[in-house]
N, CA and C atoms as an extended XYZ file, in Angstrom:
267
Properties=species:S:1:pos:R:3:atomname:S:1:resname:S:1:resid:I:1 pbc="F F F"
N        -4.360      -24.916       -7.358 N   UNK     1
C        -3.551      -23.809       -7.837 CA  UNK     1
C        -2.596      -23.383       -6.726 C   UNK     1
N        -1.781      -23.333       -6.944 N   UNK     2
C        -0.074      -22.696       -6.126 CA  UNK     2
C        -0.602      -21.687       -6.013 C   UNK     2
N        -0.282      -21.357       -4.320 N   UNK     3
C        -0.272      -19.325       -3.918 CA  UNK     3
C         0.999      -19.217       -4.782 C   UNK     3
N         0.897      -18.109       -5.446 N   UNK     4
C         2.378      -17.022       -5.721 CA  UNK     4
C         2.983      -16.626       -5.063 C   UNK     4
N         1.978      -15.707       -4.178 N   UNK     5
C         2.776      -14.629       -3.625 CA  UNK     5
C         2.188      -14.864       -2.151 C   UNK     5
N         3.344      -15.293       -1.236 N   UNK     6
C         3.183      -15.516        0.229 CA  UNK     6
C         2.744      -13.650        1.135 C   UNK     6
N         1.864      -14.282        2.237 N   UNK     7
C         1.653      -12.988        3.070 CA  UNK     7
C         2.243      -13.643        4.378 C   UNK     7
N         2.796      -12.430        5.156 N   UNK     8
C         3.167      -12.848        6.152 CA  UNK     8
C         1.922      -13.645        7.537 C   UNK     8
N         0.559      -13.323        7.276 N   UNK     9
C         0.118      -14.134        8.018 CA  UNK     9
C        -0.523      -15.193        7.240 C   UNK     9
N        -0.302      -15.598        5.927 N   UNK    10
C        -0.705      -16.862        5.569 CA  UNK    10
C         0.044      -17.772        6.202 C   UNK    10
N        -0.409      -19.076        6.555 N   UNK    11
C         0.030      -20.626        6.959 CA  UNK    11
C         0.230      -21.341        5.620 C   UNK    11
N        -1.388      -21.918        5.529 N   UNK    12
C        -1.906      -22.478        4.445 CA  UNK    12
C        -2.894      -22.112        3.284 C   UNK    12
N        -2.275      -21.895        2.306 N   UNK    13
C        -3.074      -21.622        1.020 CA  UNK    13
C        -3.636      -22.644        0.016 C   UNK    13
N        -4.766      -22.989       -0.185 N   UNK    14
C        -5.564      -24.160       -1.011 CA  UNK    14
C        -6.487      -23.296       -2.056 C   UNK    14
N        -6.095      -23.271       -3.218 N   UNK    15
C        -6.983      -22.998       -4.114 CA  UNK    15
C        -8.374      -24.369       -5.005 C   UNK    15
N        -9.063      -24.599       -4.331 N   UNK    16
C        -9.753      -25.670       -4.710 CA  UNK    16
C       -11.374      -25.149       -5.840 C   UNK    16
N       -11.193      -24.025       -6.155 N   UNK    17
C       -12.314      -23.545       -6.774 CA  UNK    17
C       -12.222      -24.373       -7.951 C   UNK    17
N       -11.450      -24.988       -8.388 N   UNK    18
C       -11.759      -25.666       -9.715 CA  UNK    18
C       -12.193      -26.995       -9.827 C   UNK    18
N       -12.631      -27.043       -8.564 N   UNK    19
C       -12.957      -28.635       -7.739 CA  UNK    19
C       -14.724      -28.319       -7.639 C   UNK    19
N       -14.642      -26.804       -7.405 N   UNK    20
C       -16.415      -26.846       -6.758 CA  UNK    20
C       -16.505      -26.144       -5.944 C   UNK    20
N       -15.225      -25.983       -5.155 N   UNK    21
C       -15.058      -25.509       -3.302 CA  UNK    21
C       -14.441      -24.394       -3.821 C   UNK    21
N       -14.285      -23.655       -2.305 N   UNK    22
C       -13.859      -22.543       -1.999 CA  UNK    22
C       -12.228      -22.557       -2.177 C   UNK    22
N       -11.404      -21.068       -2.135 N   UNK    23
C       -10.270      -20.819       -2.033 CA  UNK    23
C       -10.050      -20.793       -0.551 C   UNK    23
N        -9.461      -21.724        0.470 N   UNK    24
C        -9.386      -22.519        1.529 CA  UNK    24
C        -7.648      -21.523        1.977 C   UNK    24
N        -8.256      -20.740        3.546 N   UNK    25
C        -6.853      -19.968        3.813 CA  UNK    25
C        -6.258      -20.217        5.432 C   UNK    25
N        -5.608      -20.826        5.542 N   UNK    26
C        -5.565      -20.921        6.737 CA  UNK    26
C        -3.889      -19.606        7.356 C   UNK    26
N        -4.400      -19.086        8.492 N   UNK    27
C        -3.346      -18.019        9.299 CA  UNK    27
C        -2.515      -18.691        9.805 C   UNK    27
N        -1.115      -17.793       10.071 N   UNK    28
C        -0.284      -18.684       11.239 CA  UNK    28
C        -0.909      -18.388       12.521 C   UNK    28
N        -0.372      -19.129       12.935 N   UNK    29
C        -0.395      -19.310       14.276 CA  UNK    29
C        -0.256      -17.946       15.046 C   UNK    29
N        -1.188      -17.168       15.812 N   UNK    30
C        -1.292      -16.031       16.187 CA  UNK    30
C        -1.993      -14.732       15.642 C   UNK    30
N        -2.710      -15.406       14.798 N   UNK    31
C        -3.398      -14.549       13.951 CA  UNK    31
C        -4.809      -14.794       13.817 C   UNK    31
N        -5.813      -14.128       13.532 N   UNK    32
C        -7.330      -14.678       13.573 CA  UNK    32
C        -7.999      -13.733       12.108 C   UNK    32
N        -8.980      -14.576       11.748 N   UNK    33
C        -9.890      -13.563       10.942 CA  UNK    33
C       -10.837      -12.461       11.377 C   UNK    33
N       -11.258      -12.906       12.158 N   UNK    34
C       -12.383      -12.495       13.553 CA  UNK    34
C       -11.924      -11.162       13.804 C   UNK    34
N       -12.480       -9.828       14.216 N   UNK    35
C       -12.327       -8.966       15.204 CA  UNK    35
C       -12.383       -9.340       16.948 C   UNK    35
N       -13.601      -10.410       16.915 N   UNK    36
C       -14.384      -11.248       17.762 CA  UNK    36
C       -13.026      -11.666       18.567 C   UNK    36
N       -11.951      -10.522       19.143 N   UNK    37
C       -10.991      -11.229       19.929 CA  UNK    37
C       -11.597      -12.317       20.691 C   UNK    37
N       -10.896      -13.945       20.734 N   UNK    38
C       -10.991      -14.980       21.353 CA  UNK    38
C       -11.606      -15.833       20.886 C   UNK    38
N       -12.407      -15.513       19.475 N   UNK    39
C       -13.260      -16.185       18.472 CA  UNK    39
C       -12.391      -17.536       17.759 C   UNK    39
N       -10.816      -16.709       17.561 N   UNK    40
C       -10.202      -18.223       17.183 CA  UNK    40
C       -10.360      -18.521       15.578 C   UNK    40
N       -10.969      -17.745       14.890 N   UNK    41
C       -11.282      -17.916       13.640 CA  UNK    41
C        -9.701      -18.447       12.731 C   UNK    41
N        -9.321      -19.422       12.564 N   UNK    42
C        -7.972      -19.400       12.114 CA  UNK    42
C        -8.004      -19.859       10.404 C   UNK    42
N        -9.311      -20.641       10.141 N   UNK    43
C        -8.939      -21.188        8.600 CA  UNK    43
C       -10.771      -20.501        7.958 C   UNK    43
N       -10.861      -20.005        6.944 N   UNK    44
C       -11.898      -19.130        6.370 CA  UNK    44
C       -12.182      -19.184        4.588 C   UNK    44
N       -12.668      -20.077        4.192 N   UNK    45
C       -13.351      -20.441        2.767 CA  UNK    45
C       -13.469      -19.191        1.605 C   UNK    45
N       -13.080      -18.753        0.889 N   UNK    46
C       -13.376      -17.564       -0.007 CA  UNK    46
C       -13.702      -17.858       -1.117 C   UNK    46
N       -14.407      -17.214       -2.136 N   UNK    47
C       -14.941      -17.358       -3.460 CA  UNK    47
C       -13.662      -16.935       -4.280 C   UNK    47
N       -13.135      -15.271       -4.071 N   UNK    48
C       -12.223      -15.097       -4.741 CA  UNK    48
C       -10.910      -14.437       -4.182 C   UNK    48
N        -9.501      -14.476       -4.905 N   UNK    49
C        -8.527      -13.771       -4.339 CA  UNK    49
C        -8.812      -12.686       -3.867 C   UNK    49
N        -9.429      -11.714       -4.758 N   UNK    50
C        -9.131      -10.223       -3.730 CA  UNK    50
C       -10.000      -10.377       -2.428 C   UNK    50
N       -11.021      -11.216       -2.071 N   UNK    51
C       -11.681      -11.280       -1.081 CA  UNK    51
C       -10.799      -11.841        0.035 C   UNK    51
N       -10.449      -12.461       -0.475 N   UNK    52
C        -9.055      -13.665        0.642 CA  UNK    52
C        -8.800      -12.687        1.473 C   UNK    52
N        -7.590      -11.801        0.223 N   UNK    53
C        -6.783      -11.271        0.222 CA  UNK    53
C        -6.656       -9.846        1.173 C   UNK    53
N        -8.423       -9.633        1.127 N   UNK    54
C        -8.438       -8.323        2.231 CA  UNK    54
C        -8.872       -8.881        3.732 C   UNK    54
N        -9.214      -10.126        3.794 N   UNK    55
C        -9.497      -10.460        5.118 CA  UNK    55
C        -7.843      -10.861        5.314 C   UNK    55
N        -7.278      -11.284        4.857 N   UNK    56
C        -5.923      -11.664        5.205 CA  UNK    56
C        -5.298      -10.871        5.768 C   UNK    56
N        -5.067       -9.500        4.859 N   UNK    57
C        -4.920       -8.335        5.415 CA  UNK    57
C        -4.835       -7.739        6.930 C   UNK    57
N        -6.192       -7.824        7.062 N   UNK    58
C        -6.903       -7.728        8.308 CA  UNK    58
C        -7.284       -8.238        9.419 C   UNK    58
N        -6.458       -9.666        9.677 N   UNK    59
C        -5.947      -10.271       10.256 CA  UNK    59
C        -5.971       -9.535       11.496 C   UNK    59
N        -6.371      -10.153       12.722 N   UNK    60
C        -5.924       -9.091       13.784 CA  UNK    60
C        -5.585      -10.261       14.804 C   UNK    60
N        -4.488      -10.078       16.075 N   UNK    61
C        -3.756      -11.001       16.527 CA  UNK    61
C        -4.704      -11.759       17.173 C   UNK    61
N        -4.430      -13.316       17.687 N   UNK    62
C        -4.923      -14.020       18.594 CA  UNK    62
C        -4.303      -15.022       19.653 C   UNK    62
N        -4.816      -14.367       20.564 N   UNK    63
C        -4.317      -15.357       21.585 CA  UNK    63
C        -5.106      -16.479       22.342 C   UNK    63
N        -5.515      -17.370       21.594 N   UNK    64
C        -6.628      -18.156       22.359 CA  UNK    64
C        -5.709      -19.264       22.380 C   UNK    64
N        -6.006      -20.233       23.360 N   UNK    65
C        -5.081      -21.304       23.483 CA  UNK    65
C        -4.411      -22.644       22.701 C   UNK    65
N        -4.867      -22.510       21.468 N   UNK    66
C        -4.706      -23.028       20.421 CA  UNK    66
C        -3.410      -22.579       19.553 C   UNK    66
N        -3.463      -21.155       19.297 N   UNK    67
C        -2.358      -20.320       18.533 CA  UNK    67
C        -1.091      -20.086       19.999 C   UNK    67
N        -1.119      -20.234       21.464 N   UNK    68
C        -0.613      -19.611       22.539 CA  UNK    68
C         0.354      -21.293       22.287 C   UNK    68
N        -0.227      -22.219       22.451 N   UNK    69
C         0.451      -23.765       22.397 CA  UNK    69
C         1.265      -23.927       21.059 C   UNK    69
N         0.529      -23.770       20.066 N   UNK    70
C         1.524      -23.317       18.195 CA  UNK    70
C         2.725      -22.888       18.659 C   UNK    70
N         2.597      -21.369       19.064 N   UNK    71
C         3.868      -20.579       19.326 CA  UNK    71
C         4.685      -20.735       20.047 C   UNK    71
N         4.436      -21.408       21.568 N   UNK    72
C         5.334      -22.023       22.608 CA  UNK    72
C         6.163      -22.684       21.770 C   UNK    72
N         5.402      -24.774       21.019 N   UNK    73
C         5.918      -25.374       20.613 CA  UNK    73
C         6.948      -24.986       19.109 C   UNK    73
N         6.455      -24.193       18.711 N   UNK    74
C         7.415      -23.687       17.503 CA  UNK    74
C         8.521      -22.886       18.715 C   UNK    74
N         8.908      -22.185       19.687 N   UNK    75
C         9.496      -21.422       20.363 CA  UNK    75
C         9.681      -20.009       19.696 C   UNK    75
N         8.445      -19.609       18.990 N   UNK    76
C         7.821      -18.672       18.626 CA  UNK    76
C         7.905      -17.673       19.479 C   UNK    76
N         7.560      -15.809       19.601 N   UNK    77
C         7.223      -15.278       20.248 CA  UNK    77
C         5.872      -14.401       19.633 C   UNK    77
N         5.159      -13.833       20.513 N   UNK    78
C         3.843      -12.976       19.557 CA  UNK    78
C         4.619      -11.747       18.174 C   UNK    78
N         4.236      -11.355       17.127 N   UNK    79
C         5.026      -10.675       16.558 CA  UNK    79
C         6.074      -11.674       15.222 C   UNK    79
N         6.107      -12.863       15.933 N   UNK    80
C         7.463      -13.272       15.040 CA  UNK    80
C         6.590      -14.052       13.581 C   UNK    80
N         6.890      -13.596       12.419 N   UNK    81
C         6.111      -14.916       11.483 CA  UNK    81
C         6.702      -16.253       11.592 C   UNK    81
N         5.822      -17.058       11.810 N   UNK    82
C         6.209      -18.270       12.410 CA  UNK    82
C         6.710      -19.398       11.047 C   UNK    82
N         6.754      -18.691        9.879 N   UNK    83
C         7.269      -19.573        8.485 CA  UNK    83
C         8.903      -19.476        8.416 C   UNK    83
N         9.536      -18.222        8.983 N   UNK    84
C        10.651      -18.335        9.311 CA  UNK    84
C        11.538      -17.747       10.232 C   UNK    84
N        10.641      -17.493       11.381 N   UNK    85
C        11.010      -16.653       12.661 CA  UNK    85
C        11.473      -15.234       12.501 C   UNK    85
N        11.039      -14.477       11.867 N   UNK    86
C        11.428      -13.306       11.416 CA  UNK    86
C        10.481      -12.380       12.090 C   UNK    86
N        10.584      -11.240       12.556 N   UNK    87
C         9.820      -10.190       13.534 CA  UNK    87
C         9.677       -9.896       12.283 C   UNK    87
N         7.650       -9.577       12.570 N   UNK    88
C         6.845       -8.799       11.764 CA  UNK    88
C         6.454       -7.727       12.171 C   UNK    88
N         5.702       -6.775       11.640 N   UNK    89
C         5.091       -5.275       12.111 CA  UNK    89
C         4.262       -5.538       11.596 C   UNK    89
């Protein structure tokens, strides 16, 4: 199933529940699921949209060296959504 409606820290959206599996979400680059600053949590399995949809939300930034290398090589800065370089709040 096609996301509709893009969030600024979605990357990748996979709806595979009609397969068996989870609704599959991956963040951009600089973003984590985790509070667990440095945890790195970047891609997170859900049963349903509104569940996604509030961890997505809640997103809180990350800088672990994984998302720090993303953003260099995109010539990204922290802040910018990295789908089309546009400063986020």
């Amino acid at each position: 199933m096609q996301q509709k409606q893009r969030h600024k820290n979605i990357l990748h959206w996979d709806d595979e529940r009609s397969l068996g599996n989870s609704l599959i979400v991956s963040l951009i680059p600089g973003k984590q699921f985790s509070a667990d600053v440095g945890a790195g949590e970047h891609v997170r399995g859900f049963d349903t949209v509104n569940e996604a949809m509030a961890d997505v939300r809640s997103a809180v930034d990350c800088s672990c060296q994984s998302c720090i290398k993303a953003m260099r090589e995109a010539n990204i800065l922290p802040g910018v959504n990295v789908l089309n370089k546009q400063q986020v709040s």
